[in-house]
CHARMM internal coordinates of N, CA and C (Angstrom, degrees):
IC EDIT
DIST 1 N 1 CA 1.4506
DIST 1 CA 1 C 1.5239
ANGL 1 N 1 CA 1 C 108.23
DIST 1 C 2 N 1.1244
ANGL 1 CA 1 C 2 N 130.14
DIHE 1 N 1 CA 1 C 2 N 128.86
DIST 2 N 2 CA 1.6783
ANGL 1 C 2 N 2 CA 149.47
DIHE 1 CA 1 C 2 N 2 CA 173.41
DIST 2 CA 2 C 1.2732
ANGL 2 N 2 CA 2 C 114.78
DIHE 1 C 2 N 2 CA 2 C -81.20
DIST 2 C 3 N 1.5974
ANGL 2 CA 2 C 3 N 117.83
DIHE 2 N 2 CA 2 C 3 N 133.06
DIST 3 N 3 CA 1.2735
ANGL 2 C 3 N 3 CA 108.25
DIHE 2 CA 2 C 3 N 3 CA -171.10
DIST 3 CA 3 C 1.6213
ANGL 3 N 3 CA 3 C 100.87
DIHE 2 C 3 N 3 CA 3 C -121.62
DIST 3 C 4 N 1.0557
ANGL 3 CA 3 C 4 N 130.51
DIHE 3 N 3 CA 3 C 4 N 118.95
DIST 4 N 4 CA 1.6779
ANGL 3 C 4 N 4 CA 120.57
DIHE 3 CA 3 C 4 N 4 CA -155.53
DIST 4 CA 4 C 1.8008
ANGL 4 N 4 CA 4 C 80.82
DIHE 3 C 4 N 4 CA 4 C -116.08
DIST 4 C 5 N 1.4773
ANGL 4 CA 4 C 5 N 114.83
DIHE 4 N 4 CA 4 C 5 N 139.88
DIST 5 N 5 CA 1.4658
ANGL 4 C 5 N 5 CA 129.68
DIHE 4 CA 4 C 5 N 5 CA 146.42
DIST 5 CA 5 C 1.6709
ANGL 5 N 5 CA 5 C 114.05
DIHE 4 C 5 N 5 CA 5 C -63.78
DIST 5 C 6 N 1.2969
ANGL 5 CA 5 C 6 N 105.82
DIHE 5 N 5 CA 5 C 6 N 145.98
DIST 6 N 6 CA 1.3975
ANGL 5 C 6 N 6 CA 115.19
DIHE 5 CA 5 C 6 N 6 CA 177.53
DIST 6 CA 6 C 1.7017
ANGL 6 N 6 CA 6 C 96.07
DIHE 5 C 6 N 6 CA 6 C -36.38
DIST 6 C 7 N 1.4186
ANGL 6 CA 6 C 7 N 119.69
DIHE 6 N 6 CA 6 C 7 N -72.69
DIST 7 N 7 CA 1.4696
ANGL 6 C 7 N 7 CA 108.96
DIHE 6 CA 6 C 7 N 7 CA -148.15
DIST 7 CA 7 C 1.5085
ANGL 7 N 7 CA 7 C 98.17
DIHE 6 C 7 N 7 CA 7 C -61.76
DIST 7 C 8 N 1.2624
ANGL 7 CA 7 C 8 N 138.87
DIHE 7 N 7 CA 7 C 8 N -42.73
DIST 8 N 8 CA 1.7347
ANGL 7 C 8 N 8 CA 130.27
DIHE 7 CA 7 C 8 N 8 CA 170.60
DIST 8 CA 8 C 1.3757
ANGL 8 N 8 CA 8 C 101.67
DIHE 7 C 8 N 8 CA 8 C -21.33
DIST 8 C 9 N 1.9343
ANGL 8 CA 8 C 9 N 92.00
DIHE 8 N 8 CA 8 C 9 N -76.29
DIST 9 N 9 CA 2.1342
ANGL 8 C 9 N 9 CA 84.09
DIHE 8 CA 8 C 9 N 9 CA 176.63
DIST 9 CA 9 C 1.3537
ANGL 9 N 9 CA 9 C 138.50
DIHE 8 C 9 N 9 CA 9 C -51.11
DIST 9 C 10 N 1.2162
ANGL 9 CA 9 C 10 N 113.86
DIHE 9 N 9 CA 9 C 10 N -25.31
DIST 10 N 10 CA 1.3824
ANGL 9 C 10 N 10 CA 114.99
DIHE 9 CA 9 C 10 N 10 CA 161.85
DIST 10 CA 10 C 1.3238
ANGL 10 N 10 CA 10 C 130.81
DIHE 9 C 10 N 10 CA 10 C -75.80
DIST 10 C 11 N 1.3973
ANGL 10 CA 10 C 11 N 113.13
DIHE 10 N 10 CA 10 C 11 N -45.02
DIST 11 N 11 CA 1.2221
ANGL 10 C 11 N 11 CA 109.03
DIHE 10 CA 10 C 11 N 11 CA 148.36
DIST 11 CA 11 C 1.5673
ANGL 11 N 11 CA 11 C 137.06
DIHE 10 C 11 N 11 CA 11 C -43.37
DIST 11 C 12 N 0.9778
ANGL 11 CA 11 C 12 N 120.36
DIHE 11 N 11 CA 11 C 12 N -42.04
DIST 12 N 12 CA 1.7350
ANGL 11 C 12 N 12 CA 130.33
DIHE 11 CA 11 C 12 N 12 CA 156.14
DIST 12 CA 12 C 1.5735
ANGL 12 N 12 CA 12 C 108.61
DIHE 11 C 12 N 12 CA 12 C -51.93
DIST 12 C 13 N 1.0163
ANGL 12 CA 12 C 13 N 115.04
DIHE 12 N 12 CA 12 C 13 N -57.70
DIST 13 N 13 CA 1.4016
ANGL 12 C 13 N 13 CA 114.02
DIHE 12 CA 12 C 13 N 13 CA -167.60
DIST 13 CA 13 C 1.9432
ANGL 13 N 13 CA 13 C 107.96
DIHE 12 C 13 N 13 CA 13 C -72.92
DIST 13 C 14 N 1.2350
ANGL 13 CA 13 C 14 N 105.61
DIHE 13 N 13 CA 13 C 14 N -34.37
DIST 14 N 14 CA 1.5232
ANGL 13 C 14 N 14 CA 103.50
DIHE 13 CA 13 C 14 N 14 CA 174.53
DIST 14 CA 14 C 2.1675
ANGL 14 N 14 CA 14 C 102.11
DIHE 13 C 14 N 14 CA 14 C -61.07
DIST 14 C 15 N 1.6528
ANGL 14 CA 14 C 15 N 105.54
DIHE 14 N 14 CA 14 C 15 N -42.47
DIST 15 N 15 CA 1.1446
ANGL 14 C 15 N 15 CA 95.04
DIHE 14 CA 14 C 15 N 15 CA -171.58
DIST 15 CA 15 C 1.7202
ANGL 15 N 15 CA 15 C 109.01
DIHE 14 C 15 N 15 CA 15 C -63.20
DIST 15 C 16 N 1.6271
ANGL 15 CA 15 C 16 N 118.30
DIHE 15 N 15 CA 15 C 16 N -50.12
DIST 16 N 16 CA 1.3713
ANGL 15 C 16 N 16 CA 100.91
DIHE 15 CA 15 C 16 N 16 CA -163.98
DIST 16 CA 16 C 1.7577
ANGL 16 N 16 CA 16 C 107.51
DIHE 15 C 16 N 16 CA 16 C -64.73
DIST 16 C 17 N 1.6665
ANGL 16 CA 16 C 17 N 116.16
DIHE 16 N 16 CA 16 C 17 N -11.38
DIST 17 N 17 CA 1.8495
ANGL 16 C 17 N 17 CA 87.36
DIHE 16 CA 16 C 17 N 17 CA -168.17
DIST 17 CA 17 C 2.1198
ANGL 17 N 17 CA 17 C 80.41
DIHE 16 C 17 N 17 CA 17 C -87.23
DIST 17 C 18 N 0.8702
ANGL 17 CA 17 C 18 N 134.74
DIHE 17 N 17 CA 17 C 18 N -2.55
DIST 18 N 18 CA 1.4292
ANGL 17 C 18 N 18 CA 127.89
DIHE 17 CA 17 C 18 N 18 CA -172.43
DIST 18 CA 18 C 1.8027
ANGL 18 N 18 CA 18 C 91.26
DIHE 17 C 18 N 18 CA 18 C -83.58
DIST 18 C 19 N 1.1958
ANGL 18 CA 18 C 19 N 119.19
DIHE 18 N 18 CA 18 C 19 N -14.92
DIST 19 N 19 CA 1.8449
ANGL 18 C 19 N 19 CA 120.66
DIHE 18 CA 18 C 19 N 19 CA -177.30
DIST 19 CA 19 C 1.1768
ANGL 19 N 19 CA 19 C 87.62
DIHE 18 C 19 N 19 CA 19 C -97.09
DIST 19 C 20 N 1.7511
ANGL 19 CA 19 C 20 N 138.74
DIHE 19 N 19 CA 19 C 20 N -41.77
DIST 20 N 20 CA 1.5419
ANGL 19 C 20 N 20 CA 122.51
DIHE 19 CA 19 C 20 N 20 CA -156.60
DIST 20 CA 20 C 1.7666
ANGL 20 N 20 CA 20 C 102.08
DIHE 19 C 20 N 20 CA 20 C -75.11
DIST 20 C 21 N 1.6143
ANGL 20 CA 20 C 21 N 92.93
DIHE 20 N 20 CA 20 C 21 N -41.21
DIST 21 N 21 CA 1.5939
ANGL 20 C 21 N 21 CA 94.30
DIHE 20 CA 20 C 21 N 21 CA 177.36
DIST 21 CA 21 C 1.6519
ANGL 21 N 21 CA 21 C 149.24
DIHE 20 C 21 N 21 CA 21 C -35.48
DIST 21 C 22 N 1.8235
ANGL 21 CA 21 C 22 N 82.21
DIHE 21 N 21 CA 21 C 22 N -48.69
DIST 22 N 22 CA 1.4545
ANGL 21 C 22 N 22 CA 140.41
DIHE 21 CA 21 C 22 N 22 CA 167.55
DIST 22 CA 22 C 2.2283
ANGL 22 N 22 CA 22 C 96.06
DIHE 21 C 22 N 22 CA 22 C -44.86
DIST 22 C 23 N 0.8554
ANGL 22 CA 22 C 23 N 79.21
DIHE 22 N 22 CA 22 C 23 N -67.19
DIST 23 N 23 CA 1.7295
ANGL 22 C 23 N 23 CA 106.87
DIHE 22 CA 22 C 23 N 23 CA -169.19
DIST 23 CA 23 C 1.2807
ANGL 23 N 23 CA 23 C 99.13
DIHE 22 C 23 N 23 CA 23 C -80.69
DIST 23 C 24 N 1.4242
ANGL 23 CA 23 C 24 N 142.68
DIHE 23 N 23 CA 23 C 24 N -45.01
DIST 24 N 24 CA 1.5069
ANGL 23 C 24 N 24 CA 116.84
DIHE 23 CA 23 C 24 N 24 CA -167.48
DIST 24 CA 24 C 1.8738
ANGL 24 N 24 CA 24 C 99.73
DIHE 23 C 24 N 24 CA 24 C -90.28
DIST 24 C 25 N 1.5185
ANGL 24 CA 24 C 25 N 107.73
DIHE 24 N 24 CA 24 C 25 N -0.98
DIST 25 N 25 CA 1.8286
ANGL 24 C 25 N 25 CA 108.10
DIHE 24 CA 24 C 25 N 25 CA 166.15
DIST 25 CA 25 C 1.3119
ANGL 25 N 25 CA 25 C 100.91
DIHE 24 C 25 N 25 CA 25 C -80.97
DIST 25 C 26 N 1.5588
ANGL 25 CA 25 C 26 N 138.40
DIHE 25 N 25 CA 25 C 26 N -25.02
DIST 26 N 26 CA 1.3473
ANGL 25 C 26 N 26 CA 128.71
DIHE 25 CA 25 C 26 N 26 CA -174.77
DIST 26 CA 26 C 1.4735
ANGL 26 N 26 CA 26 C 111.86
DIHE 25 C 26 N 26 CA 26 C -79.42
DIST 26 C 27 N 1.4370
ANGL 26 CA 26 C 27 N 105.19
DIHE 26 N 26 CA 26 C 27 N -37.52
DIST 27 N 27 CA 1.5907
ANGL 26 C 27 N 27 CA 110.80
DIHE 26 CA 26 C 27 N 27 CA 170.88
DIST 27 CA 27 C 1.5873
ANGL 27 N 27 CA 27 C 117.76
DIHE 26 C 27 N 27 CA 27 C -36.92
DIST 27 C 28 N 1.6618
ANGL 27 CA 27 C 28 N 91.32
DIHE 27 N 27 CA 27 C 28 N -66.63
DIST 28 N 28 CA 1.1991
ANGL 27 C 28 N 28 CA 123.78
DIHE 27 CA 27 C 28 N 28 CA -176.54
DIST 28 CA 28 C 1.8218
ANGL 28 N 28 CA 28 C 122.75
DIHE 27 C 28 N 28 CA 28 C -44.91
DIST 28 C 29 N 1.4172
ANGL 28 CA 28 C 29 N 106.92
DIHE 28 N 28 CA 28 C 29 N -41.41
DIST 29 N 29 CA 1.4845
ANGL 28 C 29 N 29 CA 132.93
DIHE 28 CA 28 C 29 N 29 CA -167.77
DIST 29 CA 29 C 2.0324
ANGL 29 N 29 CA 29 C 78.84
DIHE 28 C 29 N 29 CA 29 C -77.15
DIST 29 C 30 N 1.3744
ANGL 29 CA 29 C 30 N 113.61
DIHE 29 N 29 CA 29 C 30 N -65.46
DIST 30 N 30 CA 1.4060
ANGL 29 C 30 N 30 CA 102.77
DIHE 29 CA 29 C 30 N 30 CA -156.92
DIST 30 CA 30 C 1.6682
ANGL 30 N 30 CA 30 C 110.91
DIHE 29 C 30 N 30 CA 30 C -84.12
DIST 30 C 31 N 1.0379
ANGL 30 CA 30 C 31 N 115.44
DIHE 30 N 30 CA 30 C 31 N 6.27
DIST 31 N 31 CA 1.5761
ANGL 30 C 31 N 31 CA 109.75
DIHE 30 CA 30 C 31 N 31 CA 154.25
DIST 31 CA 31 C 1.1602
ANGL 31 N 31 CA 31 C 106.91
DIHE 30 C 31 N 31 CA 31 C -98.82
DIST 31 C 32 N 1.0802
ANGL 31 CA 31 C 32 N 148.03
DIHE 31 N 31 CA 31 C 32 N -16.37
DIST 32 N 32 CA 1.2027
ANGL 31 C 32 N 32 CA 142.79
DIHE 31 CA 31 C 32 N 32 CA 123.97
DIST 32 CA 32 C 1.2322
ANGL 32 N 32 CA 32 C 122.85
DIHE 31 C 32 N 32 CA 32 C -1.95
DIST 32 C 33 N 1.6567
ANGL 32 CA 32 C 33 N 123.86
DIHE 32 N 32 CA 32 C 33 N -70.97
DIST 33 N 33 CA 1.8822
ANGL 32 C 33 N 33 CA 141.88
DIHE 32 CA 32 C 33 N 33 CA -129.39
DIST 33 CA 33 C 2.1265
ANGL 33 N 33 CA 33 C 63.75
DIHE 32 C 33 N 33 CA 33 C -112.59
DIST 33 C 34 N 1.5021
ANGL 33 CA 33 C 34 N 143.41
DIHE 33 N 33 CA 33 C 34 N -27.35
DIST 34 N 34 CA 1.5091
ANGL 33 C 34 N 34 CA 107.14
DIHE 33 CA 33 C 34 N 34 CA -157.81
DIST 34 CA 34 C 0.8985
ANGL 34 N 34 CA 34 C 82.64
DIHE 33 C 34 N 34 CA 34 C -109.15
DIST 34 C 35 N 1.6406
ANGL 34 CA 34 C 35 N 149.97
DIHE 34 N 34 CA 34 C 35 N -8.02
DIST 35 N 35 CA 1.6496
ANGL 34 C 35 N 35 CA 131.54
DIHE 34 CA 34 C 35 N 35 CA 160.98
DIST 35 CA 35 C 1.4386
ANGL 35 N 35 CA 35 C 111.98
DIHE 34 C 35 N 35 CA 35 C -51.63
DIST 35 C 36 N 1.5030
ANGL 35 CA 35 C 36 N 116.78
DIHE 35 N 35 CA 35 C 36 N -44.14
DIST 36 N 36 CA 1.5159
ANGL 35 C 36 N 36 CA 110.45
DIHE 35 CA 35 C 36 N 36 CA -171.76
DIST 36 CA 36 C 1.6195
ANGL 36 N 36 CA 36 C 94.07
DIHE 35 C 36 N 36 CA 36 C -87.37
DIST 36 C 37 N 1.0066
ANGL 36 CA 36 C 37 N 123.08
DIHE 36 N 36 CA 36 C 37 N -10.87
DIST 37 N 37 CA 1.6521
ANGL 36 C 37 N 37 CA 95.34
DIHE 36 CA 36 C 37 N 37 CA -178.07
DIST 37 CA 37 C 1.5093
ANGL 37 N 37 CA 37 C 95.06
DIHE 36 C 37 N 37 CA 37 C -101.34
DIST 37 C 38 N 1.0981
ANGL 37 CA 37 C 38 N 136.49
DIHE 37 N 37 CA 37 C 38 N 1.63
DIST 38 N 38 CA 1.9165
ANGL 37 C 38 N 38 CA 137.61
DIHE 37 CA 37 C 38 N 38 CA 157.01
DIST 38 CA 38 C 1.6308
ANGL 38 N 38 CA 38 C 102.60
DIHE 37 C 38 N 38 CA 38 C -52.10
DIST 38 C 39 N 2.0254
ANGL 38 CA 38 C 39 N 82.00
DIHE 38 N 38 CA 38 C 39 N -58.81
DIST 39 N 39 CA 1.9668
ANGL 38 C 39 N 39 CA 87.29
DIHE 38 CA 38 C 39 N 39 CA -163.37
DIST 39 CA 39 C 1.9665
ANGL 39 N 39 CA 39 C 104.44
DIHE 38 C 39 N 39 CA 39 C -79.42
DIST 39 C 40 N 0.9634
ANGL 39 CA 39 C 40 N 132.00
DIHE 39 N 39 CA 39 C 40 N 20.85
DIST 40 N 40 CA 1.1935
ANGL 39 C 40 N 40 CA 158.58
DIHE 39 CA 39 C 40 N 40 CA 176.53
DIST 40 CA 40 C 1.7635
ANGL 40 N 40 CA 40 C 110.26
DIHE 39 C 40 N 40 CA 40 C -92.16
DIST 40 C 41 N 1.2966
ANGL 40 CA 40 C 41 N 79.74
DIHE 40 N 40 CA 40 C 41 N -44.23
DIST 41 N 41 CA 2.1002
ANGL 40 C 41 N 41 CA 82.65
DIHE 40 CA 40 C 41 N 41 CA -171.79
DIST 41 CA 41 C 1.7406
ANGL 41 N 41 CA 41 C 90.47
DIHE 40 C 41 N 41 CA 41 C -97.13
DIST 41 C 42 N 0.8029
ANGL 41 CA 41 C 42 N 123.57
DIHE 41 N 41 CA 41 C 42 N -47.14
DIST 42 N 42 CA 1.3360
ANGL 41 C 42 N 42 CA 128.80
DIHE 41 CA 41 C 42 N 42 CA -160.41
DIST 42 CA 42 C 1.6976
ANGL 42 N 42 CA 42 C 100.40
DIHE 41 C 42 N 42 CA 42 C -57.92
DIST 42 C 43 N 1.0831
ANGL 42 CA 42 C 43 N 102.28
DIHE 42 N 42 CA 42 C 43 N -50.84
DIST 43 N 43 CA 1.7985
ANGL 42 C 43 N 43 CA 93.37
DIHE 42 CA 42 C 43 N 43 CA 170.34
DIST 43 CA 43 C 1.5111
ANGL 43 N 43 CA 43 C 121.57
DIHE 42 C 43 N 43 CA 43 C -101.90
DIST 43 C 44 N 1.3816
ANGL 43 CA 43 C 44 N 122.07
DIHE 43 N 43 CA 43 C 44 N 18.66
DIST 44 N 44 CA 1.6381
ANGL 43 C 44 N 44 CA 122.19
DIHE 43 CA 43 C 44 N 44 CA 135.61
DIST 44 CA 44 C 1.5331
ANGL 44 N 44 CA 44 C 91.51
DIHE 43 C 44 N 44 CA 44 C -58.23
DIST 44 C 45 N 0.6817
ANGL 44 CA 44 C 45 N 118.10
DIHE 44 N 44 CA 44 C 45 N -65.18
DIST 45 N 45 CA 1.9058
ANGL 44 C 45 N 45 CA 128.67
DIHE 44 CA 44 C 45 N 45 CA -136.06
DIST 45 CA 45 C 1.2975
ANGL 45 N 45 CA 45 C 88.97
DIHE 44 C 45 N 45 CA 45 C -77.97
DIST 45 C 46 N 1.4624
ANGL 45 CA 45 C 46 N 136.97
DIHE 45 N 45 CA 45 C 46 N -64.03
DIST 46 N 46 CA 1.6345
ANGL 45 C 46 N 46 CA 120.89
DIHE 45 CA 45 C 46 N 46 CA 162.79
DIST 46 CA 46 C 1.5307
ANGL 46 N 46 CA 46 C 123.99
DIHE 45 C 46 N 46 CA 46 C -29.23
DIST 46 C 47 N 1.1926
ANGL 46 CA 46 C 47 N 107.15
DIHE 46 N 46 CA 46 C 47 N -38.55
DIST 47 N 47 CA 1.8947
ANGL 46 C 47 N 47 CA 124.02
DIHE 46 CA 46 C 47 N 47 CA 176.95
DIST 47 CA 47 C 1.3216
ANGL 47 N 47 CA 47 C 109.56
DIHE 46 C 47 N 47 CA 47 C -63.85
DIST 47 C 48 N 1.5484
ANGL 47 CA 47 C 48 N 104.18
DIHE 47 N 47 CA 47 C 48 N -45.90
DIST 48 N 48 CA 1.8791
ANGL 47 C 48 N 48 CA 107.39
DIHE 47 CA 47 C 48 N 48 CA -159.47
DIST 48 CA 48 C 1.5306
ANGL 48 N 48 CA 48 C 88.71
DIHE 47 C 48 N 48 CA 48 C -75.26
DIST 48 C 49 N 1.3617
ANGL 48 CA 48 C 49 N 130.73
DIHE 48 N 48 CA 48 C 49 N -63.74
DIST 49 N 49 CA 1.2760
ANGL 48 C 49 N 49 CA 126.53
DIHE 48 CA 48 C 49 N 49 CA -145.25
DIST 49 CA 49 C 1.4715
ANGL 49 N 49 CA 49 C 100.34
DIHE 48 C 49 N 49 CA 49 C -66.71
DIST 49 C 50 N 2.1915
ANGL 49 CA 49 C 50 N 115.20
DIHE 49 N 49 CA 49 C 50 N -39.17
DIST 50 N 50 CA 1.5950
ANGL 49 C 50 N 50 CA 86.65
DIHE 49 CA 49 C 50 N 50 CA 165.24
DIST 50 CA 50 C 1.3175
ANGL 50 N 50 CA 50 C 139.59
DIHE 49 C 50 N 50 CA 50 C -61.71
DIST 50 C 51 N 1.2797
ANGL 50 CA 50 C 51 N 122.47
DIHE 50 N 50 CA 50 C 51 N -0.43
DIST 51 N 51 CA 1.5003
ANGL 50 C 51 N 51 CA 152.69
DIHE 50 CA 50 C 51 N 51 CA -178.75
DIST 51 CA 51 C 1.6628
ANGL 51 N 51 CA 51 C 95.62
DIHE 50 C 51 N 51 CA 51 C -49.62
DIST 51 C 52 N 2.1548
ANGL 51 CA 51 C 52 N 81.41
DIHE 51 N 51 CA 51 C 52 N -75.25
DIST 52 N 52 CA 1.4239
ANGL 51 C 52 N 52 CA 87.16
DIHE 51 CA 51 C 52 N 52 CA -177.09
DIST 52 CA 52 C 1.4187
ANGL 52 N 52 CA 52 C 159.05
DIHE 51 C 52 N 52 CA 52 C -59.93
DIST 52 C 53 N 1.6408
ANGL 52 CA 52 C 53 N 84.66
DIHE 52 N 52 CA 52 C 53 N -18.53
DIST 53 N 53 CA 1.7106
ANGL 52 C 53 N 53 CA 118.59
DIHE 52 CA 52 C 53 N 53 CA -163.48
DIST 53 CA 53 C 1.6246
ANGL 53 N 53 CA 53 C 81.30
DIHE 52 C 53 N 53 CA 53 C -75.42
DIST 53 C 54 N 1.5657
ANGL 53 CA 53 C 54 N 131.84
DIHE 53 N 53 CA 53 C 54 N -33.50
DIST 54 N 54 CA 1.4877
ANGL 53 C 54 N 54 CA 118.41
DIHE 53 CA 53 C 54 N 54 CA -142.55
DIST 54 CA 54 C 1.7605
ANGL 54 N 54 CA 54 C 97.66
DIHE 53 C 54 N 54 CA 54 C -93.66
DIST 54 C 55 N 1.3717
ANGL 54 CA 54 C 55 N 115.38
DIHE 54 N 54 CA 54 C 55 N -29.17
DIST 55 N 55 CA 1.6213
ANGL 54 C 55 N 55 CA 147.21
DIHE 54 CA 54 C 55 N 55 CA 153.84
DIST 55 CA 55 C 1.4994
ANGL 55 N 55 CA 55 C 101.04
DIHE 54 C 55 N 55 CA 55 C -34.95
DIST 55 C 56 N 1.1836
ANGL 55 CA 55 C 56 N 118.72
DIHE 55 N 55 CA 55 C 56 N -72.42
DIST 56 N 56 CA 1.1154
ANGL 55 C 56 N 56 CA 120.33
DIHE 55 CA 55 C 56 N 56 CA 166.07
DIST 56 CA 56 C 1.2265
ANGL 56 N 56 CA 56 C 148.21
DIHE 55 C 56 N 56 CA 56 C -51.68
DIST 56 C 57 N 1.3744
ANGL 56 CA 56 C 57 N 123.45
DIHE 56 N 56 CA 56 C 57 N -41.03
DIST 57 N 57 CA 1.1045
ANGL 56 C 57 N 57 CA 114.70
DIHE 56 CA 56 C 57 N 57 CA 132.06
DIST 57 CA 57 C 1.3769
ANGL 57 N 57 CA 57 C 148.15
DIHE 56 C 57 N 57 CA 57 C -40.15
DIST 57 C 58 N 1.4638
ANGL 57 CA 57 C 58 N 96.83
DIHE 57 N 57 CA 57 C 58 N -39.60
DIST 58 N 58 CA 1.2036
ANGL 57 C 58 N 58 CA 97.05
DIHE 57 CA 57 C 58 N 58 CA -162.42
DIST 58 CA 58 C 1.5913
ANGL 58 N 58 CA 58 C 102.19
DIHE 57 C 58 N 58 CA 58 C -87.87
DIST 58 C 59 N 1.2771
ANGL 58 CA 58 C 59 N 130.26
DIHE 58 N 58 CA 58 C 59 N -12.27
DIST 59 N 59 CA 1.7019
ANGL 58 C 59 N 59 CA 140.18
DIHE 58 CA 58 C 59 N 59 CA 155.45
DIST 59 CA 59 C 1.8538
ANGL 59 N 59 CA 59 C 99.25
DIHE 58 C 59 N 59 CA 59 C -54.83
DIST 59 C 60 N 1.2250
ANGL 59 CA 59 C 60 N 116.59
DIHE 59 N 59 CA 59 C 60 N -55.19
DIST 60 N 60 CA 1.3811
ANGL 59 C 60 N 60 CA 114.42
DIHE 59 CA 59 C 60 N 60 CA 172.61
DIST 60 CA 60 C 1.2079
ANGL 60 N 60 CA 60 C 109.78
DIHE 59 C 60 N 60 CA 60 C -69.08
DIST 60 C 61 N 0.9884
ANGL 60 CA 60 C 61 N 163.86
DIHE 60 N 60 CA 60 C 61 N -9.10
DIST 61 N 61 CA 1.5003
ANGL 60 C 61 N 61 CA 147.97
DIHE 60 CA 60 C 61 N 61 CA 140.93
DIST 61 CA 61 C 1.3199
ANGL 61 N 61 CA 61 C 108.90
DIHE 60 C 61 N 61 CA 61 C -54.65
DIST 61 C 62 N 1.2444
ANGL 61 CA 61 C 62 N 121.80
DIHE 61 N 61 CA 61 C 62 N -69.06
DIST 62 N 62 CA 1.6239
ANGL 61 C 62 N 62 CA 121.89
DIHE 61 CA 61 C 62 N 62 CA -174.43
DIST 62 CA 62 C 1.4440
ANGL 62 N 62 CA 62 C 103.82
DIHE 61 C 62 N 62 CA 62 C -48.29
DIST 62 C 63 N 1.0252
ANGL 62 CA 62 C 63 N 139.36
DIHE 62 N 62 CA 62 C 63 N -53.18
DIST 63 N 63 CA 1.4920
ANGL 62 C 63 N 63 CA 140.64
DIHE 62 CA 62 C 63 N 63 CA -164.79
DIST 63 CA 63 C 1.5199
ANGL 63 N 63 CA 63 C 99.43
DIHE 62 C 63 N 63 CA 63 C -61.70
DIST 63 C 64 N 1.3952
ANGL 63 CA 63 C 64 N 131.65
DIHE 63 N 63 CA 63 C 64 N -58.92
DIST 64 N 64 CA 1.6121
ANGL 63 C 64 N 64 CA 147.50
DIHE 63 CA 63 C 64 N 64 CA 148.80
DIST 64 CA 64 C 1.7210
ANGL 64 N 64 CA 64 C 104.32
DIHE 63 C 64 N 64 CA 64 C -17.16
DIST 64 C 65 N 1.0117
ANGL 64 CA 64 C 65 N 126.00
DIHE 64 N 64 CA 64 C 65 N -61.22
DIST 65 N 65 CA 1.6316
ANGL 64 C 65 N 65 CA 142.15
DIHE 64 CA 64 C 65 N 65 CA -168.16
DIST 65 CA 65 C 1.5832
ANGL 65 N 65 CA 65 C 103.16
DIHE 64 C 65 N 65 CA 65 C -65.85
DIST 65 C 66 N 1.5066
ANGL 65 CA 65 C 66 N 102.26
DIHE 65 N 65 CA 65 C 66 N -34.69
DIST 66 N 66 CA 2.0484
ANGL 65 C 66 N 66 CA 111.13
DIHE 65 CA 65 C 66 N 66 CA -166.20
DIST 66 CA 66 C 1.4439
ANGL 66 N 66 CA 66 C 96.70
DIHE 65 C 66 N 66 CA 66 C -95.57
DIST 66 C 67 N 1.1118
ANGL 66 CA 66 C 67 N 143.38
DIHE 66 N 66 CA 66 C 67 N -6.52
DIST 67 N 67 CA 1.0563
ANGL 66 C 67 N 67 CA 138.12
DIHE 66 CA 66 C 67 N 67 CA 176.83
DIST 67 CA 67 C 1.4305
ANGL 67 N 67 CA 67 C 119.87
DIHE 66 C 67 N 67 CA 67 C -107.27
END
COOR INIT
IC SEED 1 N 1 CA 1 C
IC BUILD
């Protein structure tokens, strides 16, 4: 059995919320880095499909033109 003085325990306890801290900034940092890489995909993918929509049309015009 271990017999810790107050400041041991306090000292411990300053270290683990100084580890939670540590760790809820890493959380924080990488929801961070996947919001911009969400809003990153989200407007490729707004881009590509106007890509396609304009592709598309423009296959429906020619087909319109051959007939």
């Amino acid at each position: 059995m271990y017999i810790y003085s107050e400041t041991q325990l306090m000292q411990g306890i300053l270290a683990q919320l100084a580890r939670g801290n540590m760790l809820m900034e890493e959380v924080l940092r990488r929801q961070e880095q996947l919001e911009q890489r969400m809003q990153a995909l989200e407007e490729n993918t707004e881009e590509q499909l106007r890509r396609q929509a304009v592709e598309i049309r423009s296959r429906i015009d020619d087909m319109l033109l051959r007939v």
